[in-house]
N, C-alpha and C positions, 0 to 999 in steps of 0.2 A: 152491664153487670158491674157491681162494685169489684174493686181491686182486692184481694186475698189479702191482707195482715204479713206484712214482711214480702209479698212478691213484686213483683217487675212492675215500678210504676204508682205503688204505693205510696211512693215519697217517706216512706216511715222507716228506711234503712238501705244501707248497699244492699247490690243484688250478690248472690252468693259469686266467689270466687270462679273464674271462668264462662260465669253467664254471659252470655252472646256471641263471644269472642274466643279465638283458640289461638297458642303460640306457634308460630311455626316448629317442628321438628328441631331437637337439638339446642335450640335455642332458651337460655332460662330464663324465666319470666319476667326476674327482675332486671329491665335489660340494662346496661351501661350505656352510658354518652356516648355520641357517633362521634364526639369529636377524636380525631384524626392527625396528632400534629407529628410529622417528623423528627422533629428538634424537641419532645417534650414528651414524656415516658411517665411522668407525674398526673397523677390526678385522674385515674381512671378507676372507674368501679368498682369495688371489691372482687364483684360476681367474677371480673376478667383476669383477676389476680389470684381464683378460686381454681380458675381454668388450668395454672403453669403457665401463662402469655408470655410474663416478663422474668421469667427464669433466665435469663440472659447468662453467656460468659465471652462477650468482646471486650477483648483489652486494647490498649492504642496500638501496640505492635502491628494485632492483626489487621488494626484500620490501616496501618500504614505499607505493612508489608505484601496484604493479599493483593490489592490493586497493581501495586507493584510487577509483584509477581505473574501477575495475569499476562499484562505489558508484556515482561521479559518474553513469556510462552510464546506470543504470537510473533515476538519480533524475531526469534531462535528460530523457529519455525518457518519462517519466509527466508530467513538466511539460510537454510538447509536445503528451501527447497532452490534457488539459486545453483548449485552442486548439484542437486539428484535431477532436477526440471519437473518434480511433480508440481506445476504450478496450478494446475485443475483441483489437484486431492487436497491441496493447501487450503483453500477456499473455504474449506468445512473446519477448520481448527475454528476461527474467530465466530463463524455461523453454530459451532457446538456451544462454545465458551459465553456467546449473548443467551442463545438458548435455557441454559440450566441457570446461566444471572438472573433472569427472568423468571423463572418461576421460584428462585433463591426468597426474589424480592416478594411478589408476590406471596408466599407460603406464610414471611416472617410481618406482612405488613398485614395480613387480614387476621392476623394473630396480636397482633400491636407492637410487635415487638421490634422498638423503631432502633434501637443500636444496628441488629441485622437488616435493616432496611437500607439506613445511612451505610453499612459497609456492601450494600449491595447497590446502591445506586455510585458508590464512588470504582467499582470493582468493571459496570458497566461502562462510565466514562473510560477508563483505563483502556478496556478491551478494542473500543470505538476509537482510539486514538492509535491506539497501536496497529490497530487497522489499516486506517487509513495512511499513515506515514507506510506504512511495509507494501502498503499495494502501490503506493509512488516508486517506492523502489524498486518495483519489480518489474513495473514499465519501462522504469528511466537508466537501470543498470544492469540488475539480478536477469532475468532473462535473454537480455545482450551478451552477459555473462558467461551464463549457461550454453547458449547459441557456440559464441566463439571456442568456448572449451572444449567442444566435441565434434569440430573439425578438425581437417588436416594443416598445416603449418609447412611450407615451404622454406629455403633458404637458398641465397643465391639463385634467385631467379632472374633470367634473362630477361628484357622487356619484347623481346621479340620472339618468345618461346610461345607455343600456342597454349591459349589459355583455355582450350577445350581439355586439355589433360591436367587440368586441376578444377575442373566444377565442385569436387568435394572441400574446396580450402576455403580458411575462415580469415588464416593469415598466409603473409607475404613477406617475405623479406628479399630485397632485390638486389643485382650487383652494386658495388660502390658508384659507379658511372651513373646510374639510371637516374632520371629525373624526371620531372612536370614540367610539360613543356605550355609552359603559361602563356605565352607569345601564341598559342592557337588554340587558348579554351574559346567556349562559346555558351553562349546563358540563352536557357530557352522560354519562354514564359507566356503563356497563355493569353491574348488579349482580348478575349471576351470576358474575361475577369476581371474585376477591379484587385480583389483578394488573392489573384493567383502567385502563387511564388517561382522563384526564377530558378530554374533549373541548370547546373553548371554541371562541366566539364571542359577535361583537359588531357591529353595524349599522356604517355606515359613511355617514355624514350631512352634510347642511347644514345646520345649525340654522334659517337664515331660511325654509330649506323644511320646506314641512309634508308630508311624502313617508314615506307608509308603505310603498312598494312598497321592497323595499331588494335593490338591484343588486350589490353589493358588503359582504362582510362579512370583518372582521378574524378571522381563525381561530389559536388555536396548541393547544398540549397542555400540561396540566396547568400552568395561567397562570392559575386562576379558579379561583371556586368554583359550587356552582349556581346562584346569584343573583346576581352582582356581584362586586369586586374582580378586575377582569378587569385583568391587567399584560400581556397578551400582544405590547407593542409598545412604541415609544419615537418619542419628539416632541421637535424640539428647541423653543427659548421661542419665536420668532417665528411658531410653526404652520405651516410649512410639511411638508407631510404627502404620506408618498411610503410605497410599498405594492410588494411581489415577489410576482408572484402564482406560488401555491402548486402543485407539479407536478399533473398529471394522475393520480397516484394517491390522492395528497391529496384532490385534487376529489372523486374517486368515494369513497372514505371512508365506511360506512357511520356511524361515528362522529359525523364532522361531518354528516350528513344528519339525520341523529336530531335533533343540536346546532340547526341551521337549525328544524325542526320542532320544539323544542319551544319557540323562541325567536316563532317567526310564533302558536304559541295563547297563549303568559303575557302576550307585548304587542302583542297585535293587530294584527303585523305579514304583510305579506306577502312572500315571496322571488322576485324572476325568474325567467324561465321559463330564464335560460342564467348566473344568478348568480355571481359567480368570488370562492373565498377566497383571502384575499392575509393575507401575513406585513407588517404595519405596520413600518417605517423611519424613517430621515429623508430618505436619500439611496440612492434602489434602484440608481443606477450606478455608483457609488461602492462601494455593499456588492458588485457583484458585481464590480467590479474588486479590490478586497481579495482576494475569496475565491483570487484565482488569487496577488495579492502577498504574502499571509502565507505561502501555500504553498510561493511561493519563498522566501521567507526562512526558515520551517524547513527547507526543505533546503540554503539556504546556511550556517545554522548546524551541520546533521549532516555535513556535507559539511568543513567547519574543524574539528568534534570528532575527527571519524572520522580525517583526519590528524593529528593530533597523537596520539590514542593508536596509528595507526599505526607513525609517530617510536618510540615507548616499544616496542611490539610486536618493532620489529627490530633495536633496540639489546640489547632482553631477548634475544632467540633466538640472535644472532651466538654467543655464546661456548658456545655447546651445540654446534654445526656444527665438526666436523673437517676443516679447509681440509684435507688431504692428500689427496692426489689427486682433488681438484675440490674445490668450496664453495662458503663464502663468499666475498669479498673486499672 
């Protein structure tokens, strides 16, 4: 059959508007370019500028400051929990804080509107970095921290006093006399390992006593060798001698059990029935007030870095951003 005058196929005109074809929902027909650039807010279709997209109002402050401040959040936060020991509920600050970054970015980038994109992708670095320095810390101090501050603290303890009536202590502080008696550590080390580390110890004494039963012994790892040159601690001149005693996983250690046993057959000693290995000091309140003040002070110094290279970050990106119709300012 001939083709109708004006219809589908005719070759005598376009087919009527929407012939064949339907817009998606929502979508206006005349659509804009997919291009997509982060750095370039210029040059997109009316239609999109019809929408509100680029209605923007980031200024450099907030490029500078919000990231910032994210930082600050997380690292306040891990520092807090250090003090309180919520180190489980801590977990969800930076797990909240990527969360809504995340849909920040996404909401502002399927919108075009790339200022809030660029402050949400620098807002997410921020978060990721603050993270991960606060979760080092919390291994490497803040929980050590936390541990030791919420035991008991001895003073003037005997080295011959039983060490079953302080299972609850975190610290030690011993008589002046008391010492390491280095001359009978022993370094224990596994030799089906190539990797294994050597496991020391050393009695923990009065010299005027002649006390082989030894209630306390100085422990660390890879400080000694099997017989001596045991450095596993530190004494200031006057001998005043103070001791952290070592978690409960420590304790149970097969390592140092071994170490304890081979040290009670080479010098004919004997170990208590409730013995506790302690890390030698000079000052255990001290070291575990540090642990929480160093940790503040790395994070008061990444906390001054991370601003100033923020400063640099939003001074670099302003001239990439096309103030026209929203931006920078």
């Amino acid at each position: 059959l001939p083709a109708r005058p004006g219809g589908a196929g005719s070759g005598d005109g376009p087919p009527p508007p929407g012939y064949g074809a339907s817009e998606p929902w929502g979508v206006p027909p005349d659509r804009p370019p997919s291009e997509h650039s982060i750095l370039r807010s210029g040059g997109l279709h009316p239609s999109v500028k019809q929408l509100g997209t680029l209605h923007t109002h980031i200024n450099v402050a907030e490029l500078i400051f919000m990231p910032w401040a994210l930082l600050v959040i997380v690292l306040v936060s891990f520092l807090s929990a250090g003090n309180s020991g919520s180190f489980v509920t801590i977990q969800f600050v930076p797990v909240l804080l990527l969360a809504l970054n995340l849909w920040f970015v996404r909401h502002h980038y399927i919108r075009a509107n790339n200022p809030e994109v660029i402050l949400g992708v620098l807002c997410f670095v921020a978060i990721v970095i603050g993270s991960a320095i606060a979760e080092y810390a919390l291994f490497a101090s803040l929980a050590e921290h936390y541990r030791l501050s919420k035991g008991a603290s001895y003073f003037n303890v005997w080295p011959n006093e039983a060490a079953a009536g302080k299972l609850d202590a975190t610290t030690l502080v011993f008589t002046n006399r008391t010492l390491v008696d280095a001359s009978r550590s022993f370094g224990f080390v596994d030799t089906m390992s190539e990797t294994a580390p050597v496991f020391c110890v050393a009695p923990v004494i009065d010299p005027s006593l002649d006390e082989r039963r030894i209630q306390y012994w100085a422990a660390g790892i890879d400080c000694c060798e099997p017989r001596g040159n045991f450095s596993c601690y530190r004494t200031d001149s006057n001998g005043t001698s103070g001791a952290v005693v070592m978690s409960k996983d420590m304790q149970r250690a097969a390592g140092f059990r071994h170490a304890v046993a081979g040290a009670e057959g080479a010098y004919g000693l004997t170990a208590g029935d409730e013995y506790l290995l302690v890390g030698w000091t000079q000052d255990p309140v001290e070291f575990c007030h540090n642990l929480w003040g160093s940790t503040a002070t790395l994070f008061g110094i990444l906390a001054a870095v991370y601003l100033f290279i923020s400063v640099m970050i939003g001074a670099a990106v302003k001239p990439f951003v096309d103030t026209d119709g929203g931006g920078f300012s």
